[in-house]
Backbone as CSV, one residue per row, in Angstrom:
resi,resn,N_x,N_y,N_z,CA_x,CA_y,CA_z,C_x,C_y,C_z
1,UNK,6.702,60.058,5.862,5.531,59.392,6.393,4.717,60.416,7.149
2,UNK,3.344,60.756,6.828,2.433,61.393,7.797,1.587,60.442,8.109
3,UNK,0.706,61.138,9.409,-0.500,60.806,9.419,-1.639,61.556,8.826
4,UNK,-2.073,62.715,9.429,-2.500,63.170,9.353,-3.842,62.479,10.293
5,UNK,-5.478,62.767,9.594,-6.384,62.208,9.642,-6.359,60.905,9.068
6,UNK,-5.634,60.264,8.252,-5.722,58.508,7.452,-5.402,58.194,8.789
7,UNK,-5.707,56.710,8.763,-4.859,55.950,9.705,-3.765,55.151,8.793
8,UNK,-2.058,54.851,9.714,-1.493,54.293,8.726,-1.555,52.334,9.789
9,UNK,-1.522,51.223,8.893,-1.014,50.793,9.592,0.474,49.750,9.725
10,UNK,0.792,49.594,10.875,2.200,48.555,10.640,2.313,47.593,10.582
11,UNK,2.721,46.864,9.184,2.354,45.596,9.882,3.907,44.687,9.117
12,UNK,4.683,43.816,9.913,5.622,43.110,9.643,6.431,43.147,7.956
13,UNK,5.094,42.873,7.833,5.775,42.114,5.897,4.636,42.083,4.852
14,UNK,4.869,41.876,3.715,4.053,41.886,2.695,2.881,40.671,3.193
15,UNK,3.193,39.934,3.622,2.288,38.740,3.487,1.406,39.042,4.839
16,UNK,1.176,40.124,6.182,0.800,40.478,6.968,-0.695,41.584,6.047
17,UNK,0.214,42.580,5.120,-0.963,43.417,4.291,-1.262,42.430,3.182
18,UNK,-1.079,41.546,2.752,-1.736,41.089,1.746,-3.277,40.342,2.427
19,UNK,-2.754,39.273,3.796,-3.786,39.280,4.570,-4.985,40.208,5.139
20,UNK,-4.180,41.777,5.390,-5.406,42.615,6.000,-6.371,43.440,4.527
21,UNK,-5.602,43.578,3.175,-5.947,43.478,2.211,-7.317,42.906,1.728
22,UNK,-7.124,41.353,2.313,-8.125,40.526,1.801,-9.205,39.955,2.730
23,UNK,-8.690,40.861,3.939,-9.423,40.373,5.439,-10.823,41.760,5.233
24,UNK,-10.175,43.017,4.493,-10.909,44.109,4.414,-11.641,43.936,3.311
25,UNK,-11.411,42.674,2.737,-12.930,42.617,1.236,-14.249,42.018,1.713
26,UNK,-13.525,40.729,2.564,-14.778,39.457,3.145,-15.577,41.043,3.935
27,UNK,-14.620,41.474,5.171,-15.353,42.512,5.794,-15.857,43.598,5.066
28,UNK,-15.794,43.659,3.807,-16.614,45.118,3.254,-16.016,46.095,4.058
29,UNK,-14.598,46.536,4.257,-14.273,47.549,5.111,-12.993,48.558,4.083
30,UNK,-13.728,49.656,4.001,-12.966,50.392,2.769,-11.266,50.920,3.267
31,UNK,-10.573,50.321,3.077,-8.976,50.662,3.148,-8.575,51.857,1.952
32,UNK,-9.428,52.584,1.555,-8.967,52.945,-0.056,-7.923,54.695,1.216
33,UNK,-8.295,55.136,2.241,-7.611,56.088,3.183,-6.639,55.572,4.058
34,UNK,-6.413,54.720,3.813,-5.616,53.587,4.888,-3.998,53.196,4.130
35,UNK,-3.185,53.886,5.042,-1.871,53.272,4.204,-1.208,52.091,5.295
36,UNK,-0.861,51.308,4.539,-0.763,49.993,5.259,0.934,49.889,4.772
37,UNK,1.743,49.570,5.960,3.190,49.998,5.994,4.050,49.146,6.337
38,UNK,4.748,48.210,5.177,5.444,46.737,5.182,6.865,47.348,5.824
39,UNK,6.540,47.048,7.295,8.261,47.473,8.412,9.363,46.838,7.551
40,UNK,9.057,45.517,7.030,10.606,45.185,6.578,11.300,44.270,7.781
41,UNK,10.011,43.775,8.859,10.626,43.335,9.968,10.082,44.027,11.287
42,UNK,9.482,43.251,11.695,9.045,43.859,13.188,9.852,44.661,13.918
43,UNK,11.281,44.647,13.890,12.214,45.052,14.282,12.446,46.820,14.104
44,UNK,11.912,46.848,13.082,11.688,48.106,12.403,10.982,49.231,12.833
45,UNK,10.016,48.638,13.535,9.117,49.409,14.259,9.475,50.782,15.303
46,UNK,10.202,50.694,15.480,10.605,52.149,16.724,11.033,53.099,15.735
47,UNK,11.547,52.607,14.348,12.288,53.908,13.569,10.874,54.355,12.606
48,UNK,9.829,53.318,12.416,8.768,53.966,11.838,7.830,54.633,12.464
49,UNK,7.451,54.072,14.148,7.281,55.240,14.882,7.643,56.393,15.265
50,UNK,8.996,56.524,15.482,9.701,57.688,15.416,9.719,58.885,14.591
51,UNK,9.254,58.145,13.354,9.152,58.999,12.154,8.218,59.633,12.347
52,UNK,7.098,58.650,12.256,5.536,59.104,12.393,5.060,60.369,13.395
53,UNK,5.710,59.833,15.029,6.173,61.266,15.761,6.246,62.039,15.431
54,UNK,7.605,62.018,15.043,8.366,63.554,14.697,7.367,64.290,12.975
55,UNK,7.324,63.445,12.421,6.739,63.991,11.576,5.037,64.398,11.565
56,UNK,4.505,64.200,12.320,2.728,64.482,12.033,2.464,64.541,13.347
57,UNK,3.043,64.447,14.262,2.581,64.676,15.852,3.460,65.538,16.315
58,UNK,4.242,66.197,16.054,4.698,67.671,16.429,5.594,67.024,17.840
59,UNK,5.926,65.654,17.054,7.279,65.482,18.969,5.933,64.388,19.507
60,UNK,5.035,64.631,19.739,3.929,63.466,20.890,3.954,62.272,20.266
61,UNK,3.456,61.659,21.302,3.380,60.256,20.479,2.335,59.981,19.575
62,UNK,2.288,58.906,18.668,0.768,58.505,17.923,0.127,58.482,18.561
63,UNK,-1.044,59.111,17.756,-2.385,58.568,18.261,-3.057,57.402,18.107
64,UNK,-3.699,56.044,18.866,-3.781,55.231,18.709,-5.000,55.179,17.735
65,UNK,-5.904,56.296,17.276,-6.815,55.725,16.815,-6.232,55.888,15.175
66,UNK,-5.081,56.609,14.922,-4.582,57.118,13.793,-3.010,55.705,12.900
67,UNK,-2.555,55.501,14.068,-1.381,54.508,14.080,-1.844,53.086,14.689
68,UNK,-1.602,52.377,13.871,-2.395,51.108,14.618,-1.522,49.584,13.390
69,UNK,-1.500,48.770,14.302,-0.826,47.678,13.710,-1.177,45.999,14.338
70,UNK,-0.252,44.997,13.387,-0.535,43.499,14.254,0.796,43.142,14.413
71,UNK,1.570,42.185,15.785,2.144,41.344,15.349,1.671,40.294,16.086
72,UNK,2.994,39.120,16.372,3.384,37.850,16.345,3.523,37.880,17.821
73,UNK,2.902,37.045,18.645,2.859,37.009,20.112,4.609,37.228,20.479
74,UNK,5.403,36.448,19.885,6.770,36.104,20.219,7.139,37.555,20.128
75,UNK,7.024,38.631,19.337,7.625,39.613,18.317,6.934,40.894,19.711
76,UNK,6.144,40.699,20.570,5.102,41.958,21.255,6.505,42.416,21.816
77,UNK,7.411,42.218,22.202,9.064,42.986,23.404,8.933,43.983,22.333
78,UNK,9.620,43.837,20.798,9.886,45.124,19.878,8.276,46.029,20.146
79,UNK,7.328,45.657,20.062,6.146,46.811,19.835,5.895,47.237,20.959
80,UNK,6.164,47.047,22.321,6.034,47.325,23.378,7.368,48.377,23.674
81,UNK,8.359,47.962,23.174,9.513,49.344,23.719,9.384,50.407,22.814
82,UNK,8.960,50.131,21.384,9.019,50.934,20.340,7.678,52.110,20.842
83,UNK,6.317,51.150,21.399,5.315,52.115,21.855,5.965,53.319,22.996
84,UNK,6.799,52.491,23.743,7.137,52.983,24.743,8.034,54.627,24.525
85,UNK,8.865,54.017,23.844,9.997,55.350,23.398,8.620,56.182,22.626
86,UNK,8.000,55.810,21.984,7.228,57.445,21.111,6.128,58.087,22.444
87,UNK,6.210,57.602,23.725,5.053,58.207,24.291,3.992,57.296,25.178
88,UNK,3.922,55.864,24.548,2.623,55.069,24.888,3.236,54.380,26.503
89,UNK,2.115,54.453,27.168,2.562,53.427,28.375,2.106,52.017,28.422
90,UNK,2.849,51.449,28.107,2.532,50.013,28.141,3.076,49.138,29.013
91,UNK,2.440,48.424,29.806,2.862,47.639,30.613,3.098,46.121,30.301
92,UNK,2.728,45.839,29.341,3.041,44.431,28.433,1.897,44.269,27.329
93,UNK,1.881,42.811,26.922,0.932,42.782,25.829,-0.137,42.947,26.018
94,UNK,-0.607,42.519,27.088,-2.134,42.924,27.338,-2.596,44.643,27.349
95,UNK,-1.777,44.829,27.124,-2.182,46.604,26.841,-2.061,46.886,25.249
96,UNK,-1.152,46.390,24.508,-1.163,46.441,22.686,-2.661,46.895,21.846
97,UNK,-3.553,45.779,22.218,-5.209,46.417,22.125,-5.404,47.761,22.337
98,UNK,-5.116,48.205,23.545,-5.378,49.690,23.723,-4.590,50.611,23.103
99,UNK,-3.206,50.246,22.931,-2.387,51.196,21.884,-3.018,51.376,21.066
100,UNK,-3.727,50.125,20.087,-4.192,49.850,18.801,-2.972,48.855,18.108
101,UNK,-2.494,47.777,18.491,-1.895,46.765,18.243,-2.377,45.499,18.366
102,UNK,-2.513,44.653,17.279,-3.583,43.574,17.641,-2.386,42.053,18.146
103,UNK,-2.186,41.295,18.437,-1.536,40.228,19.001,-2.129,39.172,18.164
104,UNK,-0.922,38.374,17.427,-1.394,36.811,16.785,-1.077,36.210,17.702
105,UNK,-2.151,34.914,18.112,-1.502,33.776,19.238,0.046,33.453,18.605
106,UNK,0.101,33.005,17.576,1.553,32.379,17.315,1.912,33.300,16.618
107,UNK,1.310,33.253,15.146,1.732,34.534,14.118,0.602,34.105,13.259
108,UNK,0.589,35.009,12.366,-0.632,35.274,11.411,-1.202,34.038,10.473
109,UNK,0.039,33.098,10.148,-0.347,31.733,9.315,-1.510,30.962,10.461
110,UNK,-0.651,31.152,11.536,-1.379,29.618,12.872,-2.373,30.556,12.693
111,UNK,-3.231,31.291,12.983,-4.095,31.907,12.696,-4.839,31.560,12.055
112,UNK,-4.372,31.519,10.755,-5.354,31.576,8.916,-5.623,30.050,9.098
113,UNK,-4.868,29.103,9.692,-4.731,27.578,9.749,-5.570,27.465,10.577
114,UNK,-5.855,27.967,11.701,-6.697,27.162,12.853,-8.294,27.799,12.176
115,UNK,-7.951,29.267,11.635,-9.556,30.059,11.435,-9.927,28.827,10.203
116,UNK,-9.239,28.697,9.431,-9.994,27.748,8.425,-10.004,26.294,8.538
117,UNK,-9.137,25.762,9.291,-9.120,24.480,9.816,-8.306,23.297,8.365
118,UNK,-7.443,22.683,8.890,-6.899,21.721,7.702,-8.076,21.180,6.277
119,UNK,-8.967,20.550,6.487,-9.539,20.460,5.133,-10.110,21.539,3.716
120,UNK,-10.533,23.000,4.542,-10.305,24.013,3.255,-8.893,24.803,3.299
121,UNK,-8.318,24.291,4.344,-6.323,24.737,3.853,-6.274,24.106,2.429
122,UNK,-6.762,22.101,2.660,-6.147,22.030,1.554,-7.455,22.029,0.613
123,UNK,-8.240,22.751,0.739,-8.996,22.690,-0.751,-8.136,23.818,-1.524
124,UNK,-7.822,25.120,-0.553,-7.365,26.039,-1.117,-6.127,25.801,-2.043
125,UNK,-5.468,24.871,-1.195,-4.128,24.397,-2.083,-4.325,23.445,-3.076
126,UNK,-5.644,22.746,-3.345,-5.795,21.931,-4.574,-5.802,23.038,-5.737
127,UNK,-6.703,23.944,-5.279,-7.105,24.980,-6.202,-6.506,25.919,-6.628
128,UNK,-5.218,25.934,-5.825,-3.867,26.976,-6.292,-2.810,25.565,-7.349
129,UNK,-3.414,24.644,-7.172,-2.257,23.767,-8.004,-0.967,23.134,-6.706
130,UNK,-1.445,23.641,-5.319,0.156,23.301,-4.418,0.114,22.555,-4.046
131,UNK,-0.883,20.951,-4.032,-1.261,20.189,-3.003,0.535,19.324,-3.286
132,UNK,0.476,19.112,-4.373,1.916,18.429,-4.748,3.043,18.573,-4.041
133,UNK,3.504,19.974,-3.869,4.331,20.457,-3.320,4.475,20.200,-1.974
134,UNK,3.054,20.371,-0.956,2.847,20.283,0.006,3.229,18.711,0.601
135,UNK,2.833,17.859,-0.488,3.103,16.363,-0.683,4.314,16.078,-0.178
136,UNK,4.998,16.618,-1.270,6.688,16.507,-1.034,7.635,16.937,-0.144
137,UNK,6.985,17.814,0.267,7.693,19.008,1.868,7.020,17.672,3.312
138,UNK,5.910,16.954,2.923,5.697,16.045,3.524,6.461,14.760,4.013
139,UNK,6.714,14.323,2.816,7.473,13.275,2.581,9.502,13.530,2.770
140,UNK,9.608,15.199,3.438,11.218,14.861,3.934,11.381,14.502,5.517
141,UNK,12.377,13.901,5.136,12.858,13.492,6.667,12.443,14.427,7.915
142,UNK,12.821,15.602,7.918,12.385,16.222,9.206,11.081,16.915,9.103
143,UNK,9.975,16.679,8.129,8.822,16.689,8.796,7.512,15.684,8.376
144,UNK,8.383,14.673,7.804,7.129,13.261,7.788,6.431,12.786,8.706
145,UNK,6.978,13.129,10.025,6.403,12.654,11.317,5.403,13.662,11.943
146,UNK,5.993,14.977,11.168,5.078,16.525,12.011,3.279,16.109,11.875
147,UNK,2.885,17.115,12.704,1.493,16.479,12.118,1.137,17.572,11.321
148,UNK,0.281,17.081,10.376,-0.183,18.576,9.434,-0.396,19.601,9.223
149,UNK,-0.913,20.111,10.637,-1.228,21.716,10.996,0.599,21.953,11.045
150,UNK,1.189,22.018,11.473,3.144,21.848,11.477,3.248,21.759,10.009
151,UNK,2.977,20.746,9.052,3.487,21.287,7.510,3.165,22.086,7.231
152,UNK,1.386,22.195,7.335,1.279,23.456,6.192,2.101,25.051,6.483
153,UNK,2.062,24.960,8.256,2.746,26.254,8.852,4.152,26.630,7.915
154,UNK,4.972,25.175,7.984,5.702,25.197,6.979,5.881,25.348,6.029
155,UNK,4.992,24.830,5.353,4.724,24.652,3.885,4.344,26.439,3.519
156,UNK,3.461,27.325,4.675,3.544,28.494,4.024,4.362,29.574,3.861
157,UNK,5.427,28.968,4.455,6.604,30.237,4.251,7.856,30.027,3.502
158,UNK,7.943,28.485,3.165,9.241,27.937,2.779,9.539,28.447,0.876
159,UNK,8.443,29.097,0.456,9.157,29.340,-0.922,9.132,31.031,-1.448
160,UNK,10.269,31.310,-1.981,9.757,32.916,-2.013,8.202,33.430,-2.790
161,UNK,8.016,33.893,-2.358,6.382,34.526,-2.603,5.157,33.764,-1.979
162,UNK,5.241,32.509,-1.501,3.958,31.682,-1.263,3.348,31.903,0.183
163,UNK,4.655,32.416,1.246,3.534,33.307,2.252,2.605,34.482,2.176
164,UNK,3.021,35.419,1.069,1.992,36.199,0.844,1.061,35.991,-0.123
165,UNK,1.048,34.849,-1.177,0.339,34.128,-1.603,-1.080,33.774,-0.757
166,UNK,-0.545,33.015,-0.121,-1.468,31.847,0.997,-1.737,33.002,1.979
167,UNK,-1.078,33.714,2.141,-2.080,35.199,3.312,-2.665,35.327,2.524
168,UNK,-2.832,36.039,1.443,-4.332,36.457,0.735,-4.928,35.352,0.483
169,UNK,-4.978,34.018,0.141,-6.013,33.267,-0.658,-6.145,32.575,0.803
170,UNK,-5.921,32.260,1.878,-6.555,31.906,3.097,-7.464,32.727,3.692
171,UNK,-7.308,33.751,3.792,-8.017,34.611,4.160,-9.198,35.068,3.475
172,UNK,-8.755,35.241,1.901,-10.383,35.224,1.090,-11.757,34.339,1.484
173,UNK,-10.895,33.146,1.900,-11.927,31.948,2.182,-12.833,32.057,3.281
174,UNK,-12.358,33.194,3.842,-12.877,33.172,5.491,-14.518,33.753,5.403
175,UNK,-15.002,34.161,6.384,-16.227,34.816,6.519,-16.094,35.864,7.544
176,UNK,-16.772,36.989,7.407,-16.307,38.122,8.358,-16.684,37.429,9.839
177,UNK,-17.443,36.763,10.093,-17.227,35.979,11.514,-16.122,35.053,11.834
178,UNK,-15.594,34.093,10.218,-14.550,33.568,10.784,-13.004,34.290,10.886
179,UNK,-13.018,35.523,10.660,-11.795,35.933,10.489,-11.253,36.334,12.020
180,UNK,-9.698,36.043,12.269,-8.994,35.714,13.232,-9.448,36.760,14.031
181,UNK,-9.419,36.965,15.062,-8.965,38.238,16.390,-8.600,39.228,15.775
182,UNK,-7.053,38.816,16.053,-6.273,40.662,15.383,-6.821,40.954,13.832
183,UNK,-7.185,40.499,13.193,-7.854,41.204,11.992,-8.714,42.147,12.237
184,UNK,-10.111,40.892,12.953,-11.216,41.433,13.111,-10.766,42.517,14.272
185,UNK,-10.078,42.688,15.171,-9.936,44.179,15.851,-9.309,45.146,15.247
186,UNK,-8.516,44.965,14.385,-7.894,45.480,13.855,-8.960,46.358,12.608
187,UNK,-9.451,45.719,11.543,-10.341,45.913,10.966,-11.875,47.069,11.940
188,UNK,-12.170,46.190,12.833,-12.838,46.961,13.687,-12.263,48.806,13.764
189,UNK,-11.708,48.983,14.369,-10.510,49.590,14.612,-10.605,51.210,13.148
190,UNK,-10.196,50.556,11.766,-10.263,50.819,10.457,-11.882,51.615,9.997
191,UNK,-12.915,50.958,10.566,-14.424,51.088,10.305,-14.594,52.436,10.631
């Protein structure tokens, strides 16, 4: 892994870059220098910083305008010690921004759900063919009672491939004004 001059960035899982992927088309923002780097798990993060260190920063830490990533409000403890060990001083999440780490209120779906709001969630899912599915994940016992913004959250991670599915085709839908926070800083950031 280098840096060099690209910026790389980190981000959780496939369905995190499939989102910034499709967050960088609405925005017209060219990723074609940009390597975007599926941790395999937030967790992951201190050994891909580490790398990044030792390998393209001669021992210092990243540079924030070069290394830059999103997570999951719950998930900021791992990106905060991981900043910490390569160099960065961080005093909690409210400093991640300045690393160049963007913060999801919940995680990246509650996000795509609240930026587009339940009725083009489900246009999107008429138009992928999932409304059915969504139907039926409805209709089990432990979440017939949830209220909808709660299924679909559900509904987007429960089958293999359909969270990074629904990250890109939620996000297509958006408009470079409606796209979430950590994108749009993030993206910002990329420009």
């Amino acid at each position: 892994m280098s840096v060099g001059d690209a910026p790389v960035v980190l981000l959780e899982g496939r369905s995190d870059i499939a989102a910034v992927r499709a967050a960088a088309d609405v925005a017209e923002v060219d990723l074609s220098d940009v390597r975007l780097v599926d941790l395999g798990g937030i967790t992951n993060i201190r050994s891909h910083l580490v790398a990044l260190t030792h390998e393209a920063c001669g021992g210092e830490g990243p540079d924030a305008e070069h290394v830059l990533g999103m997570c999951d409000v719950g998930e900021t403890r791992f990106v905060e010690s991981a900043l910490e060990s390569t160099g960065h001083w961080v005093r909690d999440a409210s400093d991640l921004p300045s690393a160049g780490f963007f913060v999801c209120v919940e995680d990246l779906e509650d996000e795509l759900l609240r930026a587009l709001g339940i009725p083009r969630v489900l246009g999107v899912l008429d138009r992928l063919g999932l409304r059915g599915k969504l139907d039926a994940l409805a209709q089990q016992p432990a979440w017939r009672d949830r209220p909808l913004h709660e299924q679909l959250h559900r509904f987007a991670g429960v089958a293999s491939g359909r969270k990074e599915l629904l990250a890109a085709e939620l996000t297509a839908e958006l408009t470079p004004d409606e796209l979430p926070e950590p994108l749009r800083l993030l993206l910002d950031r990329l420009r």
